[in-house]
Structures are given as structure tokens and as C-alpha cells.
C-alpha positions in Angstrom: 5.4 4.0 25.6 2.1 2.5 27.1 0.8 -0.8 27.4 -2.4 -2.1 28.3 -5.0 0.3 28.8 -3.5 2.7 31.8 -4.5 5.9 30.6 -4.7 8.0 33.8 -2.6 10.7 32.2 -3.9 14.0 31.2 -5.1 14.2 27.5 -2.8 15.9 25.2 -4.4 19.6 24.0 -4.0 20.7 21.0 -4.8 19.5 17.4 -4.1 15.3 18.7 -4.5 12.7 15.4 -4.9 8.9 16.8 -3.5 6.4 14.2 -5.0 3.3 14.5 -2.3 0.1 13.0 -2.1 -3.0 14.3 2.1 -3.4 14.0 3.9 0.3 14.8 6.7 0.4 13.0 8.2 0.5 9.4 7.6 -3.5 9.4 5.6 -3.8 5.8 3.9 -1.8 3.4 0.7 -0.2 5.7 2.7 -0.1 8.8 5.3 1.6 6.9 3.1 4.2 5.5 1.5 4.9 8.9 4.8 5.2 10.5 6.4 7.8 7.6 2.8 9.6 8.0 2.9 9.6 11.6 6.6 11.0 11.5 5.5 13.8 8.9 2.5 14.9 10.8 4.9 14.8 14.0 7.0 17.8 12.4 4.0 19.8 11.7 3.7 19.8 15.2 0.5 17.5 15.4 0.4 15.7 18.5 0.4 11.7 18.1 -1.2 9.3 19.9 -0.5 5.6 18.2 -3.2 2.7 19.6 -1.5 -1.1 18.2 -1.5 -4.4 19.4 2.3 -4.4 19.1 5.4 -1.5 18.6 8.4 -2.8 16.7 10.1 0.7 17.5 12.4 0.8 20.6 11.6 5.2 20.9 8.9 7.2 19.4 9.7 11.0 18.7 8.4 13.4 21.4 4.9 14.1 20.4 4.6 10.5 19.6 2.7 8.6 22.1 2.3 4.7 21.6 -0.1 2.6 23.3 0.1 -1.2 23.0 -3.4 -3.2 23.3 -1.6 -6.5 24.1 -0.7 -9.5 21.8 -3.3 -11.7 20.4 -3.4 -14.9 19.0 -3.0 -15.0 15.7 -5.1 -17.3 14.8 -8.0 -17.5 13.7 -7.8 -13.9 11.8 -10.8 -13.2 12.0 -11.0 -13.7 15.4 -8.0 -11.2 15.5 -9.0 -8.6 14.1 -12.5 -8.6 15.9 -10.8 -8.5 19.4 -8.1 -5.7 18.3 -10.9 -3.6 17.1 -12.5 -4.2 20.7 -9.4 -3.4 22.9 -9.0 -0.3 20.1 -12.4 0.8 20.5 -11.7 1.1 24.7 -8.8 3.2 24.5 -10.4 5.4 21.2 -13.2 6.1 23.8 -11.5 6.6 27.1 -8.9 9.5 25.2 -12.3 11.3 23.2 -13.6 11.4 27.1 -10.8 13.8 27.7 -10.7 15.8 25.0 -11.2 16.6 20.9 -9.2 14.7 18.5 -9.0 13.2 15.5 -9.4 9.1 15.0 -7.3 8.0 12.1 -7.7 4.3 11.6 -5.9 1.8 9.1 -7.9 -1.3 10.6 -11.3 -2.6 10.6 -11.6 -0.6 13.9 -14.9 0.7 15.3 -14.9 4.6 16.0 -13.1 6.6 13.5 -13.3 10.0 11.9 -11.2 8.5 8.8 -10.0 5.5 7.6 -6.9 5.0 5.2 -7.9 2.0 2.8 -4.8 0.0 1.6 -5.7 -3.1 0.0 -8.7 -4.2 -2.2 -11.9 -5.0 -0.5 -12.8 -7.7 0.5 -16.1 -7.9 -1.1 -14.4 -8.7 -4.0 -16.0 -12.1 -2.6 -19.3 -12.0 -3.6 -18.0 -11.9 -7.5 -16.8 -15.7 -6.6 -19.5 -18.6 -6.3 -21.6 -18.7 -3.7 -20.2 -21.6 -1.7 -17.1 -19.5 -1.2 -19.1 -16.9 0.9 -20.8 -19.1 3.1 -18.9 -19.1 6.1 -19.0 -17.1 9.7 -15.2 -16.3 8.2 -16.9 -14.4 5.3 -19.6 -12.8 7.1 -17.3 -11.5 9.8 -14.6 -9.9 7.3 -18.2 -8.1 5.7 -19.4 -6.9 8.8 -15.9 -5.4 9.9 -15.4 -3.8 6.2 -18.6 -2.7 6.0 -18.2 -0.7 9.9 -14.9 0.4 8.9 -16.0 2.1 5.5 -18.8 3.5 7.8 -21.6 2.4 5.8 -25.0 2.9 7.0 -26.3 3.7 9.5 -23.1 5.8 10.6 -22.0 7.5 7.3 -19.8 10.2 8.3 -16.3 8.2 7.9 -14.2 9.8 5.5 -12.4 7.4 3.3 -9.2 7.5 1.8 -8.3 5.3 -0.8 -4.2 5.0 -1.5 -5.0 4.7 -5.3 -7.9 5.3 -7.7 -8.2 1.8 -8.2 -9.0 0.7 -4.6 -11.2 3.8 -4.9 -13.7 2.0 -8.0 -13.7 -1.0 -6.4 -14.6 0.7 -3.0 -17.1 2.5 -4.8 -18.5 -0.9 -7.0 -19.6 -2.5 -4.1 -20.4 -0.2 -1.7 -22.2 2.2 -3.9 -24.0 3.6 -0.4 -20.3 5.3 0.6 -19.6 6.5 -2.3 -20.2 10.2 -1.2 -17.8 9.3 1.3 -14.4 8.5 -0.3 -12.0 11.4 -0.7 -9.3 11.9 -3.6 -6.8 9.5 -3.2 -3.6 9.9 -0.9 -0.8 7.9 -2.4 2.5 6.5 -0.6 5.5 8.7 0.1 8.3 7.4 -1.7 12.0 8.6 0.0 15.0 9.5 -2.3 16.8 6.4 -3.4 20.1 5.8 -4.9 19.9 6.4 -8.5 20.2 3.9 -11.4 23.8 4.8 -13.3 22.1 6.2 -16.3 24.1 3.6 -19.3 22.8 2.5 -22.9 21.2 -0.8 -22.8 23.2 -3.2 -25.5 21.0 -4.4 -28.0 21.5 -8.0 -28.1 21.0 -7.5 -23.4 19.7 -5.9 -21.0 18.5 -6.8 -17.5 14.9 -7.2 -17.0 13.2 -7.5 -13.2 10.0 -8.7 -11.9 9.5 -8.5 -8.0 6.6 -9.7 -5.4 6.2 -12.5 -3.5 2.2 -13.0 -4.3 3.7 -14.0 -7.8 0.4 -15.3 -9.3 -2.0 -12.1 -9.0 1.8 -9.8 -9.3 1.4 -11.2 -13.2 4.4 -13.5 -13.0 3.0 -16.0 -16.2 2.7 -13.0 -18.0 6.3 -11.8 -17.3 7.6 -14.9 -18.2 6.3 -14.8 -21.5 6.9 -11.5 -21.9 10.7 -12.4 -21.4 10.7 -15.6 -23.4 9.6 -13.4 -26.1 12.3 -10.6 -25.5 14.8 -13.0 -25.2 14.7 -14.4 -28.9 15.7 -10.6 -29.7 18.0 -10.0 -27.1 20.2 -13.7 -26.7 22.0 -12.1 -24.1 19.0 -10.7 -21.6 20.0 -10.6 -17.6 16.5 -12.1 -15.6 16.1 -11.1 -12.0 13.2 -12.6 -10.1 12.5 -11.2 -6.3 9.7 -12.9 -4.4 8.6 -16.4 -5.0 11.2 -19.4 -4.8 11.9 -20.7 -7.3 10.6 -24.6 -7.1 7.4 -22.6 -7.0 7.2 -21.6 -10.5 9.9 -23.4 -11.8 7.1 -25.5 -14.3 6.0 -22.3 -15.5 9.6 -21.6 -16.5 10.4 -24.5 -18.7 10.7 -23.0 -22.1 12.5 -20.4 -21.4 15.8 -20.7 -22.9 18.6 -19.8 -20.4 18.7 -19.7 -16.5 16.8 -17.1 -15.0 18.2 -15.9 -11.4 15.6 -16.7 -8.6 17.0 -14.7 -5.7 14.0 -15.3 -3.2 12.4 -13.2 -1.1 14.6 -10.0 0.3 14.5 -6.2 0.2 14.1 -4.7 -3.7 15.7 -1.9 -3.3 19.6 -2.9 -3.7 19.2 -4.4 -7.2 17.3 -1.5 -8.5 20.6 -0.4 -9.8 21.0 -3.5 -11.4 17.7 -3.1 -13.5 17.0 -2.0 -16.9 13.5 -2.9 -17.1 11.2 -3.9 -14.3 8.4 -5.5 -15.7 5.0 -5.3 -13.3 2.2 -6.6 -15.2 -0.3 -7.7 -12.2 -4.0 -8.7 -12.4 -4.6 -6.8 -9.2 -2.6 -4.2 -7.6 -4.2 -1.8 -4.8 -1.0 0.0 -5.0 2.2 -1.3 -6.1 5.3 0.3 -4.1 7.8 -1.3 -6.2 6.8 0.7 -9.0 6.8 3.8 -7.5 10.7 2.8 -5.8 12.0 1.5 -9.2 10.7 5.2 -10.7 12.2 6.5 -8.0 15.9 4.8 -9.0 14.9 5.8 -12.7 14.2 2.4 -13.4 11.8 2.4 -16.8 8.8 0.6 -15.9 6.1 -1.5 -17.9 3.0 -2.2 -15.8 -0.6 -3.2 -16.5 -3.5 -0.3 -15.7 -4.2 -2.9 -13.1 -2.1 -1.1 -10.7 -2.5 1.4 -8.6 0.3 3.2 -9.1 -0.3 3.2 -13.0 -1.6 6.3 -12.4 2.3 7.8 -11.5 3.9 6.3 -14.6 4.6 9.1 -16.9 6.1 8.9 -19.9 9.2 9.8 -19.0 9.1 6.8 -16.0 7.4 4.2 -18.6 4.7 2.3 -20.2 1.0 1.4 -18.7 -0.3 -1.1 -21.1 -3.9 -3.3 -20.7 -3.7 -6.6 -19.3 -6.1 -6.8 -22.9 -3.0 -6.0 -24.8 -1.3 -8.8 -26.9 2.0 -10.3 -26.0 3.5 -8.6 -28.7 2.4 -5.6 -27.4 4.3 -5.7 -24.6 7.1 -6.9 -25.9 7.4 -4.6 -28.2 7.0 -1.7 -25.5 9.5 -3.6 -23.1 11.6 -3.4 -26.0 11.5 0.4 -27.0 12.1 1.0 -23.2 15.8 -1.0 -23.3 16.3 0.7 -26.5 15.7 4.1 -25.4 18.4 6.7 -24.7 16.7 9.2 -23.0 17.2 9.7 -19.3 14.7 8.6 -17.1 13.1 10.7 -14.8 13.2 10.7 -11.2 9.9 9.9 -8.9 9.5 11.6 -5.8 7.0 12.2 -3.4 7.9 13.4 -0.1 6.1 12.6 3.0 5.8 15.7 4.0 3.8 16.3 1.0 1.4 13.4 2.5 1.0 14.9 5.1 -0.2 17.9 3.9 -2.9 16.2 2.0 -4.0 14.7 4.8 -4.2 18.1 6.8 -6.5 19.2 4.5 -8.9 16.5 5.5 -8.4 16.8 9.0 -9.0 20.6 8.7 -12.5 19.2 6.8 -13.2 16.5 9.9 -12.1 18.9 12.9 -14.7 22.2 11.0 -17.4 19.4 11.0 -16.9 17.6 14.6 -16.5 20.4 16.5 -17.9 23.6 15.0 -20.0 24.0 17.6 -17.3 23.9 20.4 -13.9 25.8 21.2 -11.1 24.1 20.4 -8.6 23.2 23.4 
């Protein structure tokens, strides 16, 4: 492992991917995706090179190089991100000096081939009133996005939405990139313990809703969803995973018996416990918990706001419109306890990630260096 910028090394030959993250490691739900990628691409026998600010992993696998940039100080964000993308930009261009590669980035870097887009843009501002955008906050997190996405003048980024529905909002208000943004590379999801397949009781049942960003995660929703199940089913088990519960505990005053707030801590160990996870969110660029309960053959019931919404077969679930009634979905959360039939399993490997992104580098590399031999 590097750090700083002491790159006096020969560059690696070969077909060399740069992954651009600010945290290296499986620390959240980006750096984990970058870090399975990385891993997937490393067994294809690509050569690594990852450019953060900080490694959370003690050893890197063998054609995995790891450059730190140096803390920074957190704070102002902004700030943050502007100087990363700096220090990133330095070691991008000193490694191109020395040979061809690919510049994967995952940040609101400067000088990339592609960029993976994980969250919902944030020009999603400008649809809020106007004294919400005027800041040197604001314009700064444009400017970066804008760069990032490659938007004019320099429109020959490829982007890569993790879901369709970061793609339309991508395209919605940056309508000049359109051209640019590439079928959409969802999240690897690993193999999970199963669910013991059992038949619900009708008078129970355990239902689940997860995530710590509880308000735009559909948590009012939820809760009325399972106030309304409940009056069918006396005896229905509530888990709650994410937001404490003197946060929401006024939202939660009708509701008839105690519901069990067990804070924020990792999902996957009460999968198992789950009949039902309930994900109705407002916004969702993604939604791994979806894809990790289908992949316990949890039955699901989300809201076409996701994502992942896209994955939910019929044999993982129900997708329903945030426009449906209440008794709508309660009426589908109910068929899904009732149901007999075995759910499904969800898997995606990473390796089949991977693969999808080979194609695009195949694309990139045919277009950047057509014209030259390749080391």
C-alpha cells in the first residue's frame, strides 16, 4: 500500500482499471460495491490500481494496488470533496503519464473514462425554492456533478447508473448527457442464509421495515400500513431497523401493541426472522435491503420508487405505486403472509458485475486507444 503521492514505481502493463472511492474497504453501501467489483475484476486478471483518501483494509489481493491521498478534514463537505478530487486528479495524471489505463471513478473526481453513479443527483435541488439554491454550497455540489457526469464541454464520460431510476433522474436534468449513460449495472448481492421456508399463521406474522433515513425510506407509510394489518392479524411481530425509536415514537401512537425498535445494526441476521419486509420509500437510488431480503427469500412489498423495484419478480413480491391506496397495500402485504408458495432466491454474483462492466471497458479502451498498441 501507498500513501501520499510517491509514485516512482514502474506503471503496471497490461489492461490496469483505476477505481476512484474515497473509503477502500467494504465500509458502506458504495465503498462496498467498489470493493466486491474491484475483487471481481482482480480474478479476471485486471490489474488494480485503487486512488482513496483512506484504506479500511489491512492487505489488498496481489494485483491490487492502493494509494491513499491523505486524510482531510471533514468538514465543510464541500470543501472535502473539492480537495479529494484535486489530490485524485494528481495521482490519475501522473499514472496515465506512464501508461494506458482505464479511470473508473465513484466520486465527483476530475479525469475519468467512467463514472459509477450511486445516489440521486443532486440537482434534484433546483425542484426546491429558490432560496434553497443560493449558496456557494449549492453551486459547488453543481459544478462537481456536473464535471463528474462529463457534461459539456468534455462529453466523452461514460455513465453508469446502479438503477434505472437514478438513470431518469440523471437524464431529467442533464438532458445534454443523456447519450452518455449506459444500461444500468446493479449491485452484486452474495449468497445469504436462507429464510426457513414455514406458513405464516393467520391471525401473525412478522413484518420488517429497515433504514436509518426513515422519513424518505417510507417509514409513515409503513406504520400505517401495519396499523392496518394488524386489526387482521392481532398477533403481528413488528421489527424496526434504523431510526431510534424516540425519533418516531409520535408517529407510532395509534398503533395498538409494542412495536420492537432495535436501532441501527446490520440487517442481515434478522432476515430469518422476517415474513414480510415492507420497503415503501419516496426515493430509493437503489435499495440493497431489498435485494438481501430477496436474497434470504424474504417476500417483499416496495414502492416503484426504488431502484431495485425493478428485481422484484413475482415470485420475490409485490411493487406497488406510492399512488396506491392504503388498502392496497395492505391488501398485498396481506396475500404475501398468506401465501404458500416458496419464495424464490435472488442472486447476482459479482462476478457477473464484473462482466458487465468488461464490456464497457472493452467499449472505453476500442475508443481511447484505437489508434495506439496496447502495452
Amino acid at each position: 500500500m501507498q500513501t501520499g503521492f510517491n509514485l516512482s514505481q514502474p506503471a503496471p502493463t497490461g489492461q490496469h482499471i483505476i477505481q476512484v472511492v474515497r473509503n477502500w474497504g467494504p465500509v458502506g453501501g458504495m465503498e462496498s460495491y467498489v470493493w466486491h467489483l474491484s475483487h471481481a475484476l482482480a480474478l479476471l486478471n485486471y490489474r488494480i490500481t485503487i486512488v482513496c483518501e483512506k484504506s479500511h483494509e489491512a492487505r489488498a489481493a496481489s494485483n491490487i494496488e492502493v494509494i491513499e491521498t491523505g486524510s482531510l478534514p471533514p468538514k465543510p463537505r464541500w470543501i472535502l470533496y473539492w480537495r479529494f478530487a484535486r489530490k485524485v486528479e494528481a495521482v490519475v495524471q501522473s499514472i496515465l503519464s506512464r501508461g494506458q489505463c482505464i479511470v473508473h471513478s465513484h466520486e465527483r473526481s476530475i479525469s475519468h473514462d467512467l463514472t459509477t453513479f450511486h445516489s440521486m443527483p443532486f440537482a434534484g435541488v433546483k425542484d426546491r425554492s429558490i432560496w434553497r439554491r443560493l449558496s456557494i454550497r449549492v453551486w459547488a455540489y453543481l459544478r462537481m456533478e456536473a464535471r463528474e457526469l462529463g457534461a459539456p464541454p468534455n462529453p466523452s464520460v461514460c455513465i453508469v447508473p446502479v438503477s434505472a431510476v437514478i438513470a431518469k433522474a440523471i437524464s431529467k436534468h442533464y438532458p445534454s448527457v443523456v447519450n452518455q449513460i449506459a444500461s444500468p449495472i446493479s449491485p452484486g448481492v452474495m449468497a445469504m442464509p436462507q429464510r426457513p421456508q414455514r406458513i405464516v399463521p393467520e391471525d401473525g406474522g412478522t413484518i420488517g421495515f429497515i433504514g436509518k433515513e426513515w422519513g424518505r425510506k417510507g417509514f409513515i407509510l409503513f406504520i400505517q400500513i401495519a396499523t392496518q394489518l394488524q386489526l387482521r392479524r392481532p398477533n403481528l411481530r413488528v421489527l424496526v431497523l434504523g431510526p431510534e425509536e424516540a425519533e418516531v415514537e409520535h408517529l407510532c401512537q395509534d398503533y395498538p401493541v409494542a412495536i420492537e425498535f432495535l436501532g441501527w445494526q446490520p440487517s442481515t441476521q434478522f432476515f430469518q426472522e422476517l415474513d414480510l419486509l415492507i420497503h415503501p420509500a419516496s426515493s430509493e437510488a437503489y435499495g440493497m435491503v431489498i435485494a438481501e431480503a430477496m436474497a434470504c427469500q424474504v417476500p417483499v412489498l416496495v414502492s416503484d420508487a426504488c431502484g431495485a423495484a425493478v428485481d422484484v419478480s413475482a415470485n420475490h413480491g409485490t411493487v406497488l405505486s406510492l399512488h396506491d391506496s392504503i388498502s392496497q397495500w395492505v391488501q398485498a402485504g396481506d396475500a404475501l403472509l398468506c401465501s404458500k408458495q416458496s419464495n424464490a432466491g435472488y442472486l447476482r454474483p459479482w462476478a457477473q458485475v464484473a462482466a458487465e462492466y468488461e464490456t464497457q471497458y472493452q467499449h472505453i479502451s476500442f475508443k481511447k486507444y484505437q489508434n495506439t498498441t496496447t502495452p
